[in-house]
C-alpha positions as CSV (number, residue, x, y, z in Angstrom):
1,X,266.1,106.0,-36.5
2,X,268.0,106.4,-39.7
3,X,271.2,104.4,-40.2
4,X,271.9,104.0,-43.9
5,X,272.8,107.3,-46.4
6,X,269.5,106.6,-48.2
7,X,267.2,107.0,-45.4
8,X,268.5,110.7,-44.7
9,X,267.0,113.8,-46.9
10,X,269.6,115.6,-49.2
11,X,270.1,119.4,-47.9
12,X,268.2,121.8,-50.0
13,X,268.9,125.1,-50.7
14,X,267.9,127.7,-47.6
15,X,264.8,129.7,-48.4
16,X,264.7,133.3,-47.9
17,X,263.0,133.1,-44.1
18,X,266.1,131.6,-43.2
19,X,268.4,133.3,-44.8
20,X,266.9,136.4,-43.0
21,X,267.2,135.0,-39.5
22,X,270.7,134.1,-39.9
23,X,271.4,137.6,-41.9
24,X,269.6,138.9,-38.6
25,X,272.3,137.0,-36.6
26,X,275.0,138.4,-37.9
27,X,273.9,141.6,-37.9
28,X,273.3,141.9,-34.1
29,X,277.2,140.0,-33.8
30,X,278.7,142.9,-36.1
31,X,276.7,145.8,-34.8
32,X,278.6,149.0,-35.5
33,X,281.8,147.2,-36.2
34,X,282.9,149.5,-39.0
35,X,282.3,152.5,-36.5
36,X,284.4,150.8,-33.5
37,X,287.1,149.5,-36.0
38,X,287.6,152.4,-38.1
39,X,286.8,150.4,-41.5
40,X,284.1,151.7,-43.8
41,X,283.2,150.8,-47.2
42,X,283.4,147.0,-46.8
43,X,282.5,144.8,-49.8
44,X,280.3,141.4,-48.0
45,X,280.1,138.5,-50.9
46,X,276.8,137.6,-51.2
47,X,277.6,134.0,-52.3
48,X,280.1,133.4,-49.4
49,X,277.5,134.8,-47.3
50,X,274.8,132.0,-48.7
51,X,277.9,129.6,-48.3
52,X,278.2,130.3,-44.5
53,X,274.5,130.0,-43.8
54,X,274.2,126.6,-45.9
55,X,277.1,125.5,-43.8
56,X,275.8,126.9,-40.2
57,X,272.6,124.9,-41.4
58,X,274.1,121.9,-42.1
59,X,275.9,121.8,-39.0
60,X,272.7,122.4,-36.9
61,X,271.7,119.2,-38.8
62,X,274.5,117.4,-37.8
63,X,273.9,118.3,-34.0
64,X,270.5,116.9,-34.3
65,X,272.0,113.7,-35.9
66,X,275.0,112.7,-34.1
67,X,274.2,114.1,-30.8
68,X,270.8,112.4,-30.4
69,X,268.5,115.6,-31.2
70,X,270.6,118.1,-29.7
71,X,270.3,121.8,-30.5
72,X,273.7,123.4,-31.4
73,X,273.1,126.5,-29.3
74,X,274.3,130.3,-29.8
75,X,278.0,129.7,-28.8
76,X,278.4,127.0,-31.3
77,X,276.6,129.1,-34.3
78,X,278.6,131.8,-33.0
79,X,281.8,129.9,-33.3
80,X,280.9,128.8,-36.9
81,X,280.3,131.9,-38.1
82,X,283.6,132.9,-36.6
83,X,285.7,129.9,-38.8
84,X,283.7,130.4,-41.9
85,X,284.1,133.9,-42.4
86,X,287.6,132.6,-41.6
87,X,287.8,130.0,-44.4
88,X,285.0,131.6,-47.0
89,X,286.5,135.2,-46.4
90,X,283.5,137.2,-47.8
91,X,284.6,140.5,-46.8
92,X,287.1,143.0,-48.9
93,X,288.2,146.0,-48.2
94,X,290.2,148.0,-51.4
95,X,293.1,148.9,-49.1
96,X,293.2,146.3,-46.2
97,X,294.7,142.4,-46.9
98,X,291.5,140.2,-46.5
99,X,292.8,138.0,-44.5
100,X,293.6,140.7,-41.9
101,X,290.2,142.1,-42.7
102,X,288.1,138.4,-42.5
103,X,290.1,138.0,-38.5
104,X,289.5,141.6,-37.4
105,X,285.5,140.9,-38.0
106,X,286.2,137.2,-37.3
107,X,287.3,138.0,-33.6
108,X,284.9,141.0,-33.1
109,X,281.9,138.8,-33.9
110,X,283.4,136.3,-31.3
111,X,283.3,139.4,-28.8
112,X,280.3,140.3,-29.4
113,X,278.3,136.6,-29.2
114,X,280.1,136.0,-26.6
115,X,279.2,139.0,-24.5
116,X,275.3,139.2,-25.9
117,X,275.1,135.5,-24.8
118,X,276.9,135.8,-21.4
119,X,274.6,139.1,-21.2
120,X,271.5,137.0,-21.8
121,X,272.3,134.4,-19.7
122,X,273.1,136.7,-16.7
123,X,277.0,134.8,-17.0
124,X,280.4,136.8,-17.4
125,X,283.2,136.7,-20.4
126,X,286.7,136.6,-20.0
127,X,288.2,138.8,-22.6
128,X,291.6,140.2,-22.4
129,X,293.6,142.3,-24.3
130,X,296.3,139.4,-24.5
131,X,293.5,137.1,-25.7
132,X,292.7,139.5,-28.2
133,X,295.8,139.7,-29.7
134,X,296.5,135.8,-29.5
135,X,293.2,135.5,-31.3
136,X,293.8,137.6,-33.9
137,X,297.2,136.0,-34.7
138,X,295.4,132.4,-34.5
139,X,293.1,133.7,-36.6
140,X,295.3,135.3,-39.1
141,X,298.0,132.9,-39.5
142,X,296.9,129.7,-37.5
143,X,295.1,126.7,-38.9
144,X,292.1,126.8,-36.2
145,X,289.2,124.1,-36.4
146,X,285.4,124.3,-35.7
147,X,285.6,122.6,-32.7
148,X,288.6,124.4,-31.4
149,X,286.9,127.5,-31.7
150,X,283.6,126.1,-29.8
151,X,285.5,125.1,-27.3
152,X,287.4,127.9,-26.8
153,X,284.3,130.0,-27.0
154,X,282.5,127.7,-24.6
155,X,285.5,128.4,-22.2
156,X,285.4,131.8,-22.3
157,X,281.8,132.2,-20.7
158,X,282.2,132.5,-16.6
């Protein structure tokens, strides 16, 4: 067991294998958002992008660390994906405020993990319309943490 800085690897860069399967990820999470939404022509930041995964990465190596080998599972890489896109903002839209933009696919990425995991694990979501909306405001205007938003994702699987 390492215990001292030294003994632990720096993080490297991600190679392109993956940078795919967490491109892959999101992809299934934002399937046909600009059609459901309304929004087309989105600009996605290809460094933010690189940003997130390096970060999602790095937390899945903290898991492993500090919670004796643990796995971080979908809900909490959901839930990251959710706060970085928050904090990192990669997407622009020419007429839409990114910050209103960056919640909007923020919250329907949460939406979607959390119905393709509660799907996959034969479970239920508990979504509402009020939800939705408190979400979006938490997410817009709200200073909400990583662990706030596992949680609360955690807490929304029946």
């Amino acid at each position: 067991m390492a215990n001292i800085p030294e003994e632990f690897p720096v993080f490297s860069k991600l190679d392109k294998r993956q940078t795919t399967v967490l491109r892959s990820r999101f992809k299934v999470y934002l399937k046909d958002f600009e059609a459901n939404c309304g929004i087309s022509n989105i600009f996605t930041s290809n460094p933010a992008m690189i940003e997130i995964y390096e970060r999602i990465e790095k937390r899945r190596i903290y898991f492993h660390i500090f919670y004796n080998g643990c796995k971080m599972g979908e809900l909490n890489e959901g839930s990251l994906m959710c706060f970085w896109i928050l904090k990192l903002m990669p997407f622009s839209h020419q007429s839409i405020p990114s910050n209103e933009l960056n919640a909007k696919i923020a919250l329907y990425l949460l939406n979607n993990m959390l119905l393709y995991y509660a799907k996959k694990n034969k479970r239920n979501v508990n979504i509402s319309d009020s939800l939705n909306k408190d979400l979006y405001y938490s997410f817009r205007f709200r200073d909400i943490s990583k662990e706030a938003i596992m949680a609360l994702a955690k807490s929304m699987i029946i």
